[in-house]
C-alpha positions as CSV (number, residue, x, y, z in Angstrom):
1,X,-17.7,-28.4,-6.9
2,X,-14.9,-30.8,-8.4
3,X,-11.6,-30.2,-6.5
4,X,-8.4,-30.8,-7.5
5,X,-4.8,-30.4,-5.9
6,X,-1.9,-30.3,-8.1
7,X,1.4,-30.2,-7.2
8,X,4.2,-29.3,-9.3
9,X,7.6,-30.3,-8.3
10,X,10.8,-27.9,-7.7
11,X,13.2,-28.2,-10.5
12,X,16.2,-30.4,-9.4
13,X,20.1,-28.9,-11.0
14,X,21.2,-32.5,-10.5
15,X,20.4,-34.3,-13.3
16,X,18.1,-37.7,-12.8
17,X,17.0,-40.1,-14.6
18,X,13.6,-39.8,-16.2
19,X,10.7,-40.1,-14.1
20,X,6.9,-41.1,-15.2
21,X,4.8,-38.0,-13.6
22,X,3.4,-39.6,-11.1
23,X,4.6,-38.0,-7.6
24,X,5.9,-39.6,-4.8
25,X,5.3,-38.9,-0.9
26,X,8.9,-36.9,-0.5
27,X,7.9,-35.0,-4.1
28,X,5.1,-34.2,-2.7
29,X,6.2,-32.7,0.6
30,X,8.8,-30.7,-0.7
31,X,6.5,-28.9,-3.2
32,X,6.5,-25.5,-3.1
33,X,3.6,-24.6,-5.4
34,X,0.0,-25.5,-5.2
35,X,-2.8,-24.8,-7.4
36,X,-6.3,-25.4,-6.5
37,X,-8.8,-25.5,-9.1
38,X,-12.6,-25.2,-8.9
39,X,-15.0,-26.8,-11.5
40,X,-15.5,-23.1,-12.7
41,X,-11.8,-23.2,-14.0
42,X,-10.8,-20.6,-11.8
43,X,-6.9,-21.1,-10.1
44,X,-5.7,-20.2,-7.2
45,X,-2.4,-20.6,-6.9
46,X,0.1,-20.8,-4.3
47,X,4.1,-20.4,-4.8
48,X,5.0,-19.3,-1.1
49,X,3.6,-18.0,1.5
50,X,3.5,-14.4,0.5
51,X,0.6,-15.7,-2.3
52,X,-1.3,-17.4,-0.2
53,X,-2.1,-14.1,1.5
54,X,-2.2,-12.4,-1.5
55,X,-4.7,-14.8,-3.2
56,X,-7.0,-14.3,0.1
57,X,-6.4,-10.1,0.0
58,X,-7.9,-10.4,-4.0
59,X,-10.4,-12.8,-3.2
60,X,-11.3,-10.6,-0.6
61,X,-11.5,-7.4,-2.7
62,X,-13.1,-9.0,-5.7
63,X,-16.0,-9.9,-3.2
64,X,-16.3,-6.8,-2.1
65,X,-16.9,-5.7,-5.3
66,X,-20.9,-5.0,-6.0
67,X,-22.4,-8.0,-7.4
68,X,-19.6,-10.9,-7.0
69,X,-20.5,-13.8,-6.7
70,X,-19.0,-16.7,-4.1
71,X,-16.5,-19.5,-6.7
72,X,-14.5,-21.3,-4.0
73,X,-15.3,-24.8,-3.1
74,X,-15.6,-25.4,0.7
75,X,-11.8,-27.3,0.4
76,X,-10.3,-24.2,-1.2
77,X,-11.4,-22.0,1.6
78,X,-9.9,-24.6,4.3
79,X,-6.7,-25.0,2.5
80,X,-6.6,-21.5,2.0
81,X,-7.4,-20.7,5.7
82,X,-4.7,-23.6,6.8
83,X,-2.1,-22.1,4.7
84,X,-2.9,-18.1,5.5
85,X,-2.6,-19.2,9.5
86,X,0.7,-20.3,9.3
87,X,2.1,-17.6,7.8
88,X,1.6,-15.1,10.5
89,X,-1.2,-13.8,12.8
90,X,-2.3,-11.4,9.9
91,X,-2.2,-14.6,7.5
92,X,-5.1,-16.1,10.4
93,X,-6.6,-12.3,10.6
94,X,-7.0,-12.5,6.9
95,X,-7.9,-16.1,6.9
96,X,-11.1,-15.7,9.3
97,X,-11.9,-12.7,7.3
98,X,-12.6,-15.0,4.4
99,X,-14.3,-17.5,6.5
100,X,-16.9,-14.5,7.4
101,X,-17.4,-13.6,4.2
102,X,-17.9,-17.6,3.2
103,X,-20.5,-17.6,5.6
104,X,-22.6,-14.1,4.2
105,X,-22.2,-14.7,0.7
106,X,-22.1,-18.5,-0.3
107,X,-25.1,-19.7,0.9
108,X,-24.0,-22.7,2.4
109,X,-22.9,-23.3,6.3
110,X,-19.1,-24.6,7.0
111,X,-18.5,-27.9,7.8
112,X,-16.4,-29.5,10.8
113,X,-13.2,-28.4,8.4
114,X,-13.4,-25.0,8.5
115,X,-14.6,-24.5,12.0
116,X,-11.5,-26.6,12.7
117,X,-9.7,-23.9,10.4
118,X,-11.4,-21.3,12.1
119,X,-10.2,-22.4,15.7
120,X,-6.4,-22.5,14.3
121,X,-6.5,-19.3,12.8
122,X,-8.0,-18.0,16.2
123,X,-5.0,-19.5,17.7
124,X,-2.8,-18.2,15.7
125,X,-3.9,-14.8,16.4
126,X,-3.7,-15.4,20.4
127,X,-7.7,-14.8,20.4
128,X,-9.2,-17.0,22.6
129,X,-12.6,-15.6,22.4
130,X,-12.9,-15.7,18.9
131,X,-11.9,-19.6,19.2
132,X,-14.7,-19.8,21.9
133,X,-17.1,-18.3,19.5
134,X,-16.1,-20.4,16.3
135,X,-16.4,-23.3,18.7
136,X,-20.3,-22.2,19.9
137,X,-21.0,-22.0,16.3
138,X,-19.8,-25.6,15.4
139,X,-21.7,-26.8,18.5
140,X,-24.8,-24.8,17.7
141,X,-24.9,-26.3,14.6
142,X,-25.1,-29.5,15.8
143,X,-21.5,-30.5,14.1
144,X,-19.7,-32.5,17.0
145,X,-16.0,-31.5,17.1
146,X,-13.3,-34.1,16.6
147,X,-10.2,-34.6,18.5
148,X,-8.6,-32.0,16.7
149,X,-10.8,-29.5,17.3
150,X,-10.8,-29.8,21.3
151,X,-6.9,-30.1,20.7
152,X,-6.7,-26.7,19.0
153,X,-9.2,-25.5,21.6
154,X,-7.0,-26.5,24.6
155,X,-3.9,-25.1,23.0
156,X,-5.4,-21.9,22.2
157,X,-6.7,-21.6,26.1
158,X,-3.2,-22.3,27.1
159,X,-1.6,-19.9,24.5
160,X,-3.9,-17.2,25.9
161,X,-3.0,-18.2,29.9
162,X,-6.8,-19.2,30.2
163,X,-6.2,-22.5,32.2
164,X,-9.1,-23.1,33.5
165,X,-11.2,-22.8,30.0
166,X,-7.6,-25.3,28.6
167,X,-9.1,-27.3,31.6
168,X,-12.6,-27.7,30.8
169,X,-11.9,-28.2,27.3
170,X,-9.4,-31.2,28.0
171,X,-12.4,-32.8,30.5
172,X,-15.0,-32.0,27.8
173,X,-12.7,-33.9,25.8
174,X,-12.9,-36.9,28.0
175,X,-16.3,-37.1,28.1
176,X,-16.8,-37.0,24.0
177,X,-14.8,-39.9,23.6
């Protein structure tokens, strides 16, 4: 799949002088609408926040339609998921709700990304079990976690008053370098 961000800058009342298109890091950062696009030419756009859960409630329902078929690139689903978590817990219920249904229907296993997504959707739900088990997939299939990943994990454990499991995970940590 070709993937492609592109932001589109908030109109300013001031007036400016004229700018060439390209973007710059403080355009960029104040953007309020993203649209990702897959090699299919499908959009899915973002304004706000409300979208981004409502692009991952149709997704959802157009894949539980008989006979859909699986169009988002492995990025969309991790932006997606990143985006859907920080709206709310049901943004992160919603969010590992598509990651199950990325793992039935598209045929392909998820990368270090979206177990990372995963985990901080988990978090964001205060379910440290599901963390745990997101986190014994990754490791099961062989995909080492990054510093991120055992970050998430410890702050999840400690969200969820499981010290000991924070612990583990900080010492595991340690050990992996």
């Amino acid at each position: 799949y070709i993937y492609s961000l592109a932001i589109m800058p908030r109109s300013n009342t001031r007036s400016s002088p004229q700018r060439n298109n390209a973007h710059t890091p403080s355009e960029h950062h104040r953007s309020k609408s993203h649209s990702l696009k897959a090699s299919n030419s499908r959009h899915v756009t973002h304004h706000n926040n409300d979208s981004c859960l409502d692009t991952i409630k149709s997704e959802l329902g157009r894949l539980d339609a008989h006979g859909a078929r699986w169009t988002l690139s492995d990025k969309q689903v991790t932006s997606i998921m990143s985006k859907a978590s920080k709206v709310s817990p049901h943004g992160a219920r919603l969010s590992l709700r598509l990651l199950e249904k990325y793992i039935q229907m598209s045929c392909r296993k998820p990368d270090l990304y979206l177990y990372s997504a995963a985990i901080t959707s988990a978090r964001k739900c205060s379910d440290w079990k599901c963390a745990e088990a997101y986190w014994k997939k990754m490791i099961n299939t062989k995909i080492s976690p990054d510093r991120h990943c055992f970050s998430t994990m410890i702050s999840t454990m400690e969200k969820c008053n499981q010290w000991q499991k924070a612990e583990s995970y900080f010492t595991m940590m340690q050990k992996h370098g």
